[in-house]
PAZAPA-4460 file (N, C-alpha, C; in steps of 0.05 Angstrom, whole numbers, plus 32768, in hexadecimal, padded with zeros to 4 digits):
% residues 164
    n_x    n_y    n_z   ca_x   ca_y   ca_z    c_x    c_y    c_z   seq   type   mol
   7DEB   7F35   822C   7DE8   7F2D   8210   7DE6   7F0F   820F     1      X     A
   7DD7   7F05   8200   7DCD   7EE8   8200   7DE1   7ED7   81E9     2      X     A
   7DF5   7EC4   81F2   7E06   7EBF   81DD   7DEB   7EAC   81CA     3      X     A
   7DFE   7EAE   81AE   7DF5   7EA1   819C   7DFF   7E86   8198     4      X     A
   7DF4   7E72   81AE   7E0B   7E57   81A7   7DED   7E40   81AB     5      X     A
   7DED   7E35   818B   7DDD   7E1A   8194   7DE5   7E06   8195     6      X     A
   7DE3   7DF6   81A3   7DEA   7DD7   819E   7DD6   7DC2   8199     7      X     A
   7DDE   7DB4   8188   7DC5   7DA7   816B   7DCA   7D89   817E     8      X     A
   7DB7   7D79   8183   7DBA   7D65   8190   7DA2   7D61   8199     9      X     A
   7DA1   7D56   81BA   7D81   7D48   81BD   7D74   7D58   81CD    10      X     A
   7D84   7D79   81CB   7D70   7D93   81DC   7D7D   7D8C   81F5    11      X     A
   7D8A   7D7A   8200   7D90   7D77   8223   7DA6   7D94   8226    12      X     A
   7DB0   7D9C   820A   7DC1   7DB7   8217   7DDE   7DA7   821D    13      X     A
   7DDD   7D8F   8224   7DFF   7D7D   821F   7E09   7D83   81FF    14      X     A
   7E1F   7D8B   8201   7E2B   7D96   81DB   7E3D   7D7A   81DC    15      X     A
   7E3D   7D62   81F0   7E4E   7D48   81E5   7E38   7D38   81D5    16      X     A
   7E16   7D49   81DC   7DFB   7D31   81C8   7E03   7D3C   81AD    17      X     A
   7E05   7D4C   81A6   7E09   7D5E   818C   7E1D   7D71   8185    18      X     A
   7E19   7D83   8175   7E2D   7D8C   816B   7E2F   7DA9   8176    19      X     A
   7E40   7DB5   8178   7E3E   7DD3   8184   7E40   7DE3   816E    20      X     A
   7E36   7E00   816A   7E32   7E0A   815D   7E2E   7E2A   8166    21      X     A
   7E48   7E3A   815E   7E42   7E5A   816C   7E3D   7E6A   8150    22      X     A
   7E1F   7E78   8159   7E14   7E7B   8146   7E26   7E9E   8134    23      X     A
   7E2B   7EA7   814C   7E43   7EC3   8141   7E59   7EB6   812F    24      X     A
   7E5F   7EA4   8131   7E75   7E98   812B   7E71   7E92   8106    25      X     A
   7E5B   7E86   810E   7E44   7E7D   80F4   7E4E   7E98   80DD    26      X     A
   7E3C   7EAD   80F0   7E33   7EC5   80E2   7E51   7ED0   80D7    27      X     A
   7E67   7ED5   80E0   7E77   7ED6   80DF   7E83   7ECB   80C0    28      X     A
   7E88   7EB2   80C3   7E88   7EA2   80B1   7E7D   7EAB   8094    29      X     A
   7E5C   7EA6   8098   7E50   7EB2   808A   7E57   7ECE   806C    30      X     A
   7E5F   7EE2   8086   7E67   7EF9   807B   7E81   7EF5   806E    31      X     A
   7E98   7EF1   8074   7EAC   7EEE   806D   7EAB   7EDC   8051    32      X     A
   7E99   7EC3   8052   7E94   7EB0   803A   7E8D   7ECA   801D    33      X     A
   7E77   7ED0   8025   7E6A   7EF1   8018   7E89   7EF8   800C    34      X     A
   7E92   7F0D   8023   7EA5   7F1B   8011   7EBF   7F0E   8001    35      X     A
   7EC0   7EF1   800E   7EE0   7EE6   7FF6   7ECA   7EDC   7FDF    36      X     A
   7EAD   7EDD   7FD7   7EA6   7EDB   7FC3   7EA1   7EF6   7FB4    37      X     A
   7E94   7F07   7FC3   7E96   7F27   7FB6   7EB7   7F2C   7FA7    38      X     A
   7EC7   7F22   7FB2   7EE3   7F27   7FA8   7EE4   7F1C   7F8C    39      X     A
   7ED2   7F05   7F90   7EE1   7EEB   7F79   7ECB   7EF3   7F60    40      X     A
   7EB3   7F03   7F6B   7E9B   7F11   7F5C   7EAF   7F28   7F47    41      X     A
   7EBE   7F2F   7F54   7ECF   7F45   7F49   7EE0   7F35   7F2C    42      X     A
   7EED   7F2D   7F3A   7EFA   7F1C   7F23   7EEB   7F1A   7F02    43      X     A
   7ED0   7F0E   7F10   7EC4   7EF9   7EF8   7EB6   7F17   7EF4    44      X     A
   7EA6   7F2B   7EFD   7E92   7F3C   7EF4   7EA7   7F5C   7EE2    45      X     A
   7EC2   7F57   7EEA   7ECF   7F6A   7EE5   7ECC   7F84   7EDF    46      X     A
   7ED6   7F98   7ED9   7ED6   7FB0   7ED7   7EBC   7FC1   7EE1    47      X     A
   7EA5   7FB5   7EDF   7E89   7FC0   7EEA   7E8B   7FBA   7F03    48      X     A
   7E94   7F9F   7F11   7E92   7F98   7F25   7EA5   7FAD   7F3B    49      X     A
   7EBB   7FA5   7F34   7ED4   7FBB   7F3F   7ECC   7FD3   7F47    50      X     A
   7EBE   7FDB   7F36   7EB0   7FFF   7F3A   7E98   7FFB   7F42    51      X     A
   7E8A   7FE8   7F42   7E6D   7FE6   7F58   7E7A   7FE1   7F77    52      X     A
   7E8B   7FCC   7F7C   7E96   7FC2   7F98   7EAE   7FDE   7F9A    53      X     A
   7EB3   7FE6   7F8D   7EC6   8001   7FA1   7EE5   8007   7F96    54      X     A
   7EEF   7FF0   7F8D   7F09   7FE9   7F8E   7F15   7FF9   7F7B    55      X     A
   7F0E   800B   7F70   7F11   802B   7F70   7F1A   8027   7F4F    56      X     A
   7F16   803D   7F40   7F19   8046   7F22   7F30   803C   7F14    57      X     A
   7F54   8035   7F22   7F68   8030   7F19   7F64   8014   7F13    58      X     A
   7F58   7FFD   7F2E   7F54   7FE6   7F22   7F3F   7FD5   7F12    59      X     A
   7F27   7FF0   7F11   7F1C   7FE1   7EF3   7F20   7FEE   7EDD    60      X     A
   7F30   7FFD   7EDE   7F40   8002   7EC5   7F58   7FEF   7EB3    61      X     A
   7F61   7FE4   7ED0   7F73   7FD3   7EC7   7F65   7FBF   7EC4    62      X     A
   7F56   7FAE   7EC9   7F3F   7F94   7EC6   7F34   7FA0   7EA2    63      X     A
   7F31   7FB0   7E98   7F2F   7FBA   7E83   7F3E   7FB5   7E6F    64      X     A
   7F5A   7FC0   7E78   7F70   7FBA   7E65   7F7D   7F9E   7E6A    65      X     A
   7F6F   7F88   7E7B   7F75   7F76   7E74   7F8A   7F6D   7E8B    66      X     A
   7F8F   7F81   7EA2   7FAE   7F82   7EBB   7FA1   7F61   7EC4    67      X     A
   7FB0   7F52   7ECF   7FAD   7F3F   7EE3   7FB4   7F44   7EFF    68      X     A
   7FBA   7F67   7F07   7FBB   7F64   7F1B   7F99   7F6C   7F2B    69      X     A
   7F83   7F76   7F19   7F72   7F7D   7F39   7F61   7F56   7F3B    70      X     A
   7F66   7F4F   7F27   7F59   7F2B   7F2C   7F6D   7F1E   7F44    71      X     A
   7F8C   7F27   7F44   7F9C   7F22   7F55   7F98   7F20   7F72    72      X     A
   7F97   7F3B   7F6F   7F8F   7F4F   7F8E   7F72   7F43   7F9B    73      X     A
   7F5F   7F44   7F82   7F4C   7F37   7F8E   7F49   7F13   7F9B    74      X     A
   7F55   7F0F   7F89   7F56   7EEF   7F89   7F68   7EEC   7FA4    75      X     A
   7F7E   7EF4   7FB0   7F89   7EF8   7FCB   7F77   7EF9   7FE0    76      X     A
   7F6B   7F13   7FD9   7F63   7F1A   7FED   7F44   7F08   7FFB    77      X     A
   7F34   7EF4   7FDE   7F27   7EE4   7FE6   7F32   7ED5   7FF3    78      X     A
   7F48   7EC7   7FEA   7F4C   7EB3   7FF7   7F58   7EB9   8013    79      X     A
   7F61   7ECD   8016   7F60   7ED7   8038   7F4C   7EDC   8042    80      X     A
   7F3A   7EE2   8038   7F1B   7EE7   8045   7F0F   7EC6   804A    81      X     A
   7F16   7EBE   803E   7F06   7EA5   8034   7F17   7E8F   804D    82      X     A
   7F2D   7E8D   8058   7F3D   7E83   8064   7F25   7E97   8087    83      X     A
   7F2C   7EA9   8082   7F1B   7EB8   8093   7F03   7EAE   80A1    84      X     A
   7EF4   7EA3   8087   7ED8   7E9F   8089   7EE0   7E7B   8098    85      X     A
   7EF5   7E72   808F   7EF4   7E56   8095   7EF7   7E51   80B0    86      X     A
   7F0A   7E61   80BE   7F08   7E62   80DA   7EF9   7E6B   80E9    87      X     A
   7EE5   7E72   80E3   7ECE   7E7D   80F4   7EB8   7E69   80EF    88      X     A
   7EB8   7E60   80D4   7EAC   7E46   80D6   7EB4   7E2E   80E6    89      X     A
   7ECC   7E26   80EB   7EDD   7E17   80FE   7ECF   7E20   811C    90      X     A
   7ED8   7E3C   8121   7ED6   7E3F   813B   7EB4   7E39   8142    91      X     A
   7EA5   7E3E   812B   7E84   7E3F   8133   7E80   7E1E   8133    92      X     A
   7E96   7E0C   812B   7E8B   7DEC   8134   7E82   7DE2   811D    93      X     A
   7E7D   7DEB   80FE   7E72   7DE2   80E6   7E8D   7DD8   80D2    94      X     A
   7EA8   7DDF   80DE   7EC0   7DD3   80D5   7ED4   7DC7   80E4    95      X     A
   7EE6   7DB5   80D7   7EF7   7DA8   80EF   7F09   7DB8   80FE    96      X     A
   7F14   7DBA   8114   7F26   7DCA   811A   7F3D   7DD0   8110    97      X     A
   7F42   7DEF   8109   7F5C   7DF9   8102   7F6B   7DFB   810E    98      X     A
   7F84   7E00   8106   7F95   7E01   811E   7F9A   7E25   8122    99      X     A
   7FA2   7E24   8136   7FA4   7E3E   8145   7F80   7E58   8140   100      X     A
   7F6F   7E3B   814B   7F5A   7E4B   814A   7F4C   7E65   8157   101      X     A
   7F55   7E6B   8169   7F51   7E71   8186   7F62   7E91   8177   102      X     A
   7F7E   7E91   817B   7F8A   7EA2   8171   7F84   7EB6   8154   103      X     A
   7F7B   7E9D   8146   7F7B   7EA9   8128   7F62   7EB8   8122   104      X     A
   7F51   7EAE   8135   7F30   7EC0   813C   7F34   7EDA   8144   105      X     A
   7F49   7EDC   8154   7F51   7EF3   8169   7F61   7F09   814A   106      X     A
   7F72   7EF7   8149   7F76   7F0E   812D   7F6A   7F18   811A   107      X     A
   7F57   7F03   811D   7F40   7F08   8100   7F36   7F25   8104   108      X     A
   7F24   7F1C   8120   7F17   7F34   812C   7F2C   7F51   812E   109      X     A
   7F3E   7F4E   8134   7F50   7F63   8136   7F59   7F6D   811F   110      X     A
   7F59   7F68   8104   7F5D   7F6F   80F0   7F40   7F80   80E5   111      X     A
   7F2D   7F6C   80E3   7F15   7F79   80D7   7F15   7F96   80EF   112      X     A
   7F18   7F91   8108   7F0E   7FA6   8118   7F27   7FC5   8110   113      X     A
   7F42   7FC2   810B   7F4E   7FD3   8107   7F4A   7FDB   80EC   114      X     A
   7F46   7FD1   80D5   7F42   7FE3   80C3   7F24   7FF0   80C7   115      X     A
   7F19   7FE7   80DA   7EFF   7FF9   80E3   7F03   8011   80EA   116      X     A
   7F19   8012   80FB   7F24   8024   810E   7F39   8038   80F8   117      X     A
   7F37   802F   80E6   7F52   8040   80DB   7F3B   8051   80C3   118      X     A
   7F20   8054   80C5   7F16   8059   80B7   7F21   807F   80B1   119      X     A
   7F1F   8090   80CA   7F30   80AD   80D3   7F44   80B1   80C4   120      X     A
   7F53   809B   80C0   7F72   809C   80B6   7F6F   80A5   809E   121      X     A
   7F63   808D   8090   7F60   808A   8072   7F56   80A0   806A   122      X     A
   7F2F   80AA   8074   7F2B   80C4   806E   7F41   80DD   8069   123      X     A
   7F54   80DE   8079   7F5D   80F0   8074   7F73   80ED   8064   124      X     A
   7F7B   80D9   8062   7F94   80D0   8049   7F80   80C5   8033   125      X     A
   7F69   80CF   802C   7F5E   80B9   801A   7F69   80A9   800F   126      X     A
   7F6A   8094   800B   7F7E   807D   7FFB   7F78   8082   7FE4   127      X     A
   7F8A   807E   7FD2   7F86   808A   7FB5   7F6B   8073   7FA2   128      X     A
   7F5D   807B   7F9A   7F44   806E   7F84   7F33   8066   7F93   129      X     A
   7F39   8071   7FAA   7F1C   8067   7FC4   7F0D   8081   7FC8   130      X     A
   7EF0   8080   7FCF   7EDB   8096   7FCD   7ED9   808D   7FEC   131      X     A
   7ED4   80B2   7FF5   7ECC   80AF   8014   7EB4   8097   801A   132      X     A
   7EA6   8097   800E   7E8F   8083   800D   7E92   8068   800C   133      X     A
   7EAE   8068   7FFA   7EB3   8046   7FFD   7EC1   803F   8014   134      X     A
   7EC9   8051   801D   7EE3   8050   8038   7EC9   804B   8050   135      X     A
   7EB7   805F   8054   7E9F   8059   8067   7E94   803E   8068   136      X     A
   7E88   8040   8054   7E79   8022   804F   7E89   8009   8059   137      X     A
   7EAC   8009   804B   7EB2   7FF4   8050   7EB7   7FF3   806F   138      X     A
   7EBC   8001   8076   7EC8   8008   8094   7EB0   8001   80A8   139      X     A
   7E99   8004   809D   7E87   8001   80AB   7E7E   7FDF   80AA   140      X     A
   7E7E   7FCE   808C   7E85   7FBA   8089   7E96   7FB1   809F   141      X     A
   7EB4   7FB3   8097   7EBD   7F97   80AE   7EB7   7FA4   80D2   142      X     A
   7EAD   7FBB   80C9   7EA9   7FB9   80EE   7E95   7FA8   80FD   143      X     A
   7E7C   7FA7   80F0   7E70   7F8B   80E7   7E80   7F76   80EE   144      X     A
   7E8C   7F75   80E0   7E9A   7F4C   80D4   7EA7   7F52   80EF   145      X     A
   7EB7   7F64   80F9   7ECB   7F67   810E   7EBA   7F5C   8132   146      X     A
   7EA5   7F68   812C   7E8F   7F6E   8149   7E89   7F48   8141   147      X     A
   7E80   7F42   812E   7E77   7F22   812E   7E8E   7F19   8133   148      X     A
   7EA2   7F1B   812C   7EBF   7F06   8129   7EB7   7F06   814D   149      X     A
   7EC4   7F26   8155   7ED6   7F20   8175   7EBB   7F10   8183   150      X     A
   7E94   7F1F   8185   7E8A   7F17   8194   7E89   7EF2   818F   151      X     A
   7E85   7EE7   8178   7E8B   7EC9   817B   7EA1   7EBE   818E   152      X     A
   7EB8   7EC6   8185   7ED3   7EBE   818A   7ECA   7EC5   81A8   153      X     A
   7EC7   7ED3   81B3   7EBC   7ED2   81D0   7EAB   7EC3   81E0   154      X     A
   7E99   7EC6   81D0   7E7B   7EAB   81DB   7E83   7E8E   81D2   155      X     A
   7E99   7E89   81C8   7EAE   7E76   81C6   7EC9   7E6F   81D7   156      X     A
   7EC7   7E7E   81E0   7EE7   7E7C   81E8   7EEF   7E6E   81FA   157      X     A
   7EE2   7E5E   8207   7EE5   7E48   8217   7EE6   7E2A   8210   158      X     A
   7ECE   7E27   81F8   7ECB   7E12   81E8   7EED   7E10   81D0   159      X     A
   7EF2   7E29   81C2   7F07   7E27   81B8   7F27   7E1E   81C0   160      X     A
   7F2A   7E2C   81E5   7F3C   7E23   81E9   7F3D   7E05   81F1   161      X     A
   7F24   7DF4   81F8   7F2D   7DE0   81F8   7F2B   7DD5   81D9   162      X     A
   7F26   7DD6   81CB   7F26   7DC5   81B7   7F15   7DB8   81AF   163      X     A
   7EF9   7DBD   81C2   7EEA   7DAA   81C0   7ED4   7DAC   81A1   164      X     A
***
């Protein structure tokens, strides 16, 4: 597999001429940016939105009657996504370094990748206001975000632990 890592500088392939740049890392980023805004889409597009993205019948009902909790839930969960998206931007070299970058990539990936994995579970406990279809989709979603997270964090992982 051909990693995705460029380094922007004078082409000599030295990452001290320019800037390093892992392009999974990027992509990563990318995606994660996407969904803490799909979250924050929720908020502002309300009740239509809620029931187009998934987040099942009870919370745009309550977005209806006015609850502050699914803007809550959403608004959280961007800004965990969104924190998400920032370390992958870090690790891809387009932000300054975070701290516990190296690690926090490793969880990232391991989080998106287990609720991938827990997709069996859920089917069979359907979670309540969730449609088999939204459970697929999403599952299939972060397995995605999960496969970009770890493969960056890998074709990285030498550059990260030093810090450079």
């Amino acid at each position: 597999m051909r990693s995705q890592v460029t380094v922007i500088g004078n082409g000599s392939g030295d990452s001290s001429s320019g800037q390093y740049r892992n392009g999974w890392l990027l992509t990563a980023g990318i995606l994660s940016g996407i969904g803490a805004a799909m979250h924050l889409g929720c908020i502002v597009g309300g009740p239509s939105w809620y029931r187009f993205f998934g987040a099942g019948e009870r919370m745009a009902r309550l977005s209806e009657q006015g609850s502050p909790e699914p803007a809550i839930v959403a608004a959280v969960i961007a800004i965990i996504v969104g924190i998400w998206s920032a370390y992958a931007l870090s690790g891809a070299g387009l932000l300054p370094r975070l701290p516990l970058l190296r690690p926090a990539l490793v969880l990232i990936s391991a989080i998106y990748l287990i609720r991938a994995a827990a997709l069996p579970i859920m089917l069979v406990y359907l979670v309540p206001g969730r449609s088999a279809e939204f459970l697929i989709w999403s599952s299939v979603t972060v397995l995605i975000f999960g496969i970009v997270y770890a493969v960056g964090t890998r074709t990285a992982w030498s550059r990260l632990a030093s810090g450079r």
